[in-house]
N, C-alpha and C positions, 0 to 999 in steps of 0.2 A: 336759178338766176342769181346773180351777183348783186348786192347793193351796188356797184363802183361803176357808175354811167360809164368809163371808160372800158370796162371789161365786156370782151365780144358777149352778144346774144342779151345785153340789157336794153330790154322794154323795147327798144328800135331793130330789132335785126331783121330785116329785111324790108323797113321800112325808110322813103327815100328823106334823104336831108332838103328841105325847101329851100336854100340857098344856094346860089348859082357856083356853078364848080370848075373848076380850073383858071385859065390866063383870063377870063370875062369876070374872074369873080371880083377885080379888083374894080371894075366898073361900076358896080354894085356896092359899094363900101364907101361911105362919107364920115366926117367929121360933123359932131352934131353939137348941141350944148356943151359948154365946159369944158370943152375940145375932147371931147369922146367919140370912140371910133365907132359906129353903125353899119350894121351888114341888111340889106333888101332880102325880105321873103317873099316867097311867092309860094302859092295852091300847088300842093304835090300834085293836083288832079288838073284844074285848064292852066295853073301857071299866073292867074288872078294874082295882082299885089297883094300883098298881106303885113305891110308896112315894115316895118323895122324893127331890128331887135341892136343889144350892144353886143360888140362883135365878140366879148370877151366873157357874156352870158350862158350859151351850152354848147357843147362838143360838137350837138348835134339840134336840127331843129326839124320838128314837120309842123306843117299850117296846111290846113284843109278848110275853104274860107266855107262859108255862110251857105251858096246856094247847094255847094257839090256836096257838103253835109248832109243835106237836107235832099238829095237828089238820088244820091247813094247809100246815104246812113254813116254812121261814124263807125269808127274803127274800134273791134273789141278792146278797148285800151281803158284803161282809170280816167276820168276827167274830171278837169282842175275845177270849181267853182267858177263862175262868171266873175264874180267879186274879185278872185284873186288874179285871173285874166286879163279883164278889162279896167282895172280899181275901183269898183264903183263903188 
C-alpha cells in the first residue's frame, strides 16, 4: 500500500465515500465561516447526517455514525483517537 491517499488501493478501496455524488452534490455544499466551502456527510450505512466537513479537507471521506458502529462493529481500519475527531 502507498503512503499517497491519492494512489488506487490506499486505506479506502473498496470502501464508499460518505458524501453525496454526482449533479445533487452541489446541493450538499455550503459556505460556512470565513467563507469556507463545507461538503454534508452522511452514514455510509443508513445515510444518518454526520455533519460537515471542509470541502477541501480529504479526497475521500467515510463516516459511519454512532448507532450502525455499534450495531455492526467497525471496520478493520486504524482509528483516529476521539480527541483528535471530535477536539475535545
Amino acid at each position: 500500500m502507498s503512503g499517497d491517499p491519492e494512489a488506487p488501493g490506499f486505506l479506502w478501496e473498496g470502501i464508499p465515500d460518505s458524501r453525496v455524488k454526482g449533479p445533487l452534490r452541489s446541493r450538499t455544499t455550503f459556505t460556512g465561516p470565513g467563507g469556507k466551502l463545507f461538503e454534508r456527510v452522511y452514514c455510509a450505512n443508513c445515510g444518518g447526517d454526520g455533519g460537515a466537513i471542509l470541502a477541501s479537507w480529504s479526497p475521500h471521506v467515510f463516516y459511519l455514525c454512532d448507532p450502525c458502529a455499534q450495531t455492526h462493529g467497525n471496520l478493520p481500519l486504524p482509528q483516529l483517537p476521539d480527541e483528535l475527531v471530535r477536539g475535545l
